[in-house]
C-alpha positions as CSV (number, residue, x, y, z in Angstrom):
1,X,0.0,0.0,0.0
2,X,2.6,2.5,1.1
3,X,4.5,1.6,-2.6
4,X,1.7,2.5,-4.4
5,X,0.9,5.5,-2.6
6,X,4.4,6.6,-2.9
7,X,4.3,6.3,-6.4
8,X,0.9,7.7,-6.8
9,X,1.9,11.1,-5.1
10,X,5.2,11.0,-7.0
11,X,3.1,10.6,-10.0
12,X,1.1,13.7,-9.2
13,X,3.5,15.9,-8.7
14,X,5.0,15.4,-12.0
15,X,1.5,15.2,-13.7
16,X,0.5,18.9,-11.9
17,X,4.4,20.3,-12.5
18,X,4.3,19.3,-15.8
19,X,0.7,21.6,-17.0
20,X,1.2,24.8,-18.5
21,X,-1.6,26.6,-16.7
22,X,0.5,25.2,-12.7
23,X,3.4,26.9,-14.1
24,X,1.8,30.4,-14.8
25,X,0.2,30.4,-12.2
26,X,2.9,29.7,-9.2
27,X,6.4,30.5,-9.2
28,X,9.0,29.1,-11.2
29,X,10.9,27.7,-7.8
30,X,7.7,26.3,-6.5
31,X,7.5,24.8,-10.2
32,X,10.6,23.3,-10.1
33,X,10.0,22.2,-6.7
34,X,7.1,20.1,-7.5
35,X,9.0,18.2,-9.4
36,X,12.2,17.6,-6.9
37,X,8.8,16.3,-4.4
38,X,8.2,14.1,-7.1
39,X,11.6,12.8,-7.6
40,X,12.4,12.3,-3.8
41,X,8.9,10.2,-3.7
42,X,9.7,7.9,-6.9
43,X,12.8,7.0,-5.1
44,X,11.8,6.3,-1.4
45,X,8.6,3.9,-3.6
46,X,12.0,2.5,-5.7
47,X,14.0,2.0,-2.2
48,X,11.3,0.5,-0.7
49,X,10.7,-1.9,-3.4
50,X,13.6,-2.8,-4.0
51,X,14.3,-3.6,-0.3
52,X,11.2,-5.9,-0.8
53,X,12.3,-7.5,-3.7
54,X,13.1,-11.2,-3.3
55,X,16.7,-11.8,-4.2
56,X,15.4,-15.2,-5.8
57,X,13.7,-13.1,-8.6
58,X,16.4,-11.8,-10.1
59,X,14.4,-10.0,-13.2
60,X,12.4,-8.4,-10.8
61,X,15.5,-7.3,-8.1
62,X,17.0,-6.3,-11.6
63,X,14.4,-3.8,-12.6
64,X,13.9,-2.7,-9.0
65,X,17.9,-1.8,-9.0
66,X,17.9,-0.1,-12.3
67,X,14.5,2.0,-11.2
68,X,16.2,3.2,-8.7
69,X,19.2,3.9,-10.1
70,X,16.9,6.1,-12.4
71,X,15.1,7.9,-9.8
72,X,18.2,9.3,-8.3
73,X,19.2,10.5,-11.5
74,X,15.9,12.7,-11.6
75,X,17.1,13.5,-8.2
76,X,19.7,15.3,-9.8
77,X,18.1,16.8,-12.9
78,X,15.0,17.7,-10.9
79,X,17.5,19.6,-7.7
80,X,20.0,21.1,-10.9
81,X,16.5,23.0,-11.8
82,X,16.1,24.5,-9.0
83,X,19.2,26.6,-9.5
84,X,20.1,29.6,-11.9
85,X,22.3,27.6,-14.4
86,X,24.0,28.9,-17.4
87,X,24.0,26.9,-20.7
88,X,26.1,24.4,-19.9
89,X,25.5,23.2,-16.6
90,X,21.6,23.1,-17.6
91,X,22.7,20.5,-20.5
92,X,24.7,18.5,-18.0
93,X,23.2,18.5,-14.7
94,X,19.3,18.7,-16.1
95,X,19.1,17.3,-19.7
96,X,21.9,14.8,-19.1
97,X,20.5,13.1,-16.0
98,X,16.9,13.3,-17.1
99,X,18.0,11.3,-20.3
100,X,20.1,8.5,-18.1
101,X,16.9,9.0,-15.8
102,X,14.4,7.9,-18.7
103,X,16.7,5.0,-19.9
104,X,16.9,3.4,-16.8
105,X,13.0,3.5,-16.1
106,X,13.0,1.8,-19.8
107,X,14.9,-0.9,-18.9
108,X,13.5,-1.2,-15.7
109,X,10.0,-1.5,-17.3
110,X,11.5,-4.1,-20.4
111,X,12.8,-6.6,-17.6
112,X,9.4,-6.0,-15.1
113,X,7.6,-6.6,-18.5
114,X,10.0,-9.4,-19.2
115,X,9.1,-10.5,-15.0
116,X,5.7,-10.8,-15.2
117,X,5.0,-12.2,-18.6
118,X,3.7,-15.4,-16.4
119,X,2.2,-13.6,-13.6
120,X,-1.6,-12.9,-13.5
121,X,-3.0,-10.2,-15.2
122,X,-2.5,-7.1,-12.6
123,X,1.0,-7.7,-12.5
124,X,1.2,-6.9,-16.1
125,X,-1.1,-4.5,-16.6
126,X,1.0,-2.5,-14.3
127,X,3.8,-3.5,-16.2
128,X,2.5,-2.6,-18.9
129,X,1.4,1.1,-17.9
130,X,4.9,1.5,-16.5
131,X,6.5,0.8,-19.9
132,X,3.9,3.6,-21.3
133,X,4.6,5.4,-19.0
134,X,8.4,5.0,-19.6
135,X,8.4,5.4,-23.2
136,X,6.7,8.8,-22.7
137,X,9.2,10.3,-19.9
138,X,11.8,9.3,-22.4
139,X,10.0,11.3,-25.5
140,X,10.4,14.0,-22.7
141,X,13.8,13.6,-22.2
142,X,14.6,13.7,-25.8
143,X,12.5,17.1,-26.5
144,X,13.8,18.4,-23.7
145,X,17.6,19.1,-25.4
146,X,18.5,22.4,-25.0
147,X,19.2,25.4,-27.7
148,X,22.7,25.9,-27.8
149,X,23.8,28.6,-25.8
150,X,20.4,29.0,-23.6
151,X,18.6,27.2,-21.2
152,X,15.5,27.1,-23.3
153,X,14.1,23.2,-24.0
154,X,13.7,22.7,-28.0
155,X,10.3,21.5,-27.5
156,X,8.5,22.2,-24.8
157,X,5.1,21.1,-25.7
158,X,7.1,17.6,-25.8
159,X,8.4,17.8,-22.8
160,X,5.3,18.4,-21.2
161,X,3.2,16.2,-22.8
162,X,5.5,13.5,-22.3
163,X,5.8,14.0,-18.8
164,X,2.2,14.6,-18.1
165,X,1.7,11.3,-20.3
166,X,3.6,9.3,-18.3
167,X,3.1,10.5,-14.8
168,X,-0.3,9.8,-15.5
169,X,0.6,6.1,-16.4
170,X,2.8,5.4,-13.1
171,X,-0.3,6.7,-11.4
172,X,-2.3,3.9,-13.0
173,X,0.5,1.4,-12.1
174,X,0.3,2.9,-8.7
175,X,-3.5,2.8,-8.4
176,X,-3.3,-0.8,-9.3
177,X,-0.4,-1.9,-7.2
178,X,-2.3,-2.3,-4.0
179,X,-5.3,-4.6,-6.4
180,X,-2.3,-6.6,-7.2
181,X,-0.7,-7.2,-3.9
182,X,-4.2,-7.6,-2.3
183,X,-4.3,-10.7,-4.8
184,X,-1.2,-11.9,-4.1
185,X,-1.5,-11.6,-0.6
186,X,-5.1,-14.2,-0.6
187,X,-3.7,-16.4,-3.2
188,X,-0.6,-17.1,-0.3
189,X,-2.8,-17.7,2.2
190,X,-3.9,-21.4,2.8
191,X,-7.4,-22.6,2.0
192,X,-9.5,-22.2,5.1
193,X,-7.1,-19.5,6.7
């Protein structure tokens, strides 16, 4: 429960940061903040599942490791935002950490896909919605290089639509994590019990 809600709220914050009319109407620090939230919740939900991970299921500890490898990579891009950077710091500390961010939540999402390709049919639906949700933080990533010599993205109707995409597809995942471990939880328990 407390994975998926971590995930959930994570998911929120990047879905509200992410909408055009959110930043007009607050400050760009409480912007960018919004999204550092988000970041610190994705990884205390990766930490946490990772910790719970079987180390028998190796696809799955594998994904969990790689997810969280990615989250403290948007860590990084999501605290560089926060600052006044010039050119070139932007492109490394935000663009360059958001891309390595987005590769590792698409691996992680290819071997939980590759995890649950015999596991009932929650498991990969949230699987499944993850690797949307992946695909479209990475069409983020991409749109969000920077003109050379500014700080401005190249596309930012990209970049938020592809974040908005896919924090609204790790907030299905989330929704349907507690279904799935609800599930899991009866089918362990012995008939009768």
């Amino acid at each position: 429960m407390r994975l998926g809600l971590l995930f959930g709220l994570g998911s929120v914050c990047f879905a509200v940061g992410s909408l055009p009319l959110y930043a007009a109407r607050v400050a760009p620090e409480v912007a960018a903040w919004t999204f550092v939230v988000g970041s610190v919740l994705f990884t205390s939900a990766a930490a946490l599942q990772l910790a719970g991970t079987p180390r028998g299921r190796r696809l799955d500890r594998w994904a969990a490791v790689v997810q969280l490898v990615g989250t403290v990579c948007f860590n990084v891009s999501t605290f560089a935002a926060t600052r006044d950077l010039a050119a070139l710091p932007a492109r490394h500390l935000v663009w360059a950490p958001d891309v390595y961010g987005s590769a590792c939540f698409l691996v992680a999402s290819v071997l939980a896909c590759a995890a649950v390709r015999r596991a009932g049919p929650v498991d990969r639906r949230v699987a499944a919605v993850n690797l949307a949700g992946s695909v479209a933080f990475g069409a983020a990533a991409v749109a969000a290089r920077y003109v050379a010599g500014t700080t401005q993205e190249t596309n930012v109707a990209l970049v938020n639509a592809g974040t908005f995409a896919g924090a609204v597809c790790f907030l299905a995942g989330a929704a349907l994590l507690p279904v799935g471990s609800a599930r899991e939880r009866a089918a362990a328990r012995p008939a009768g019990g």
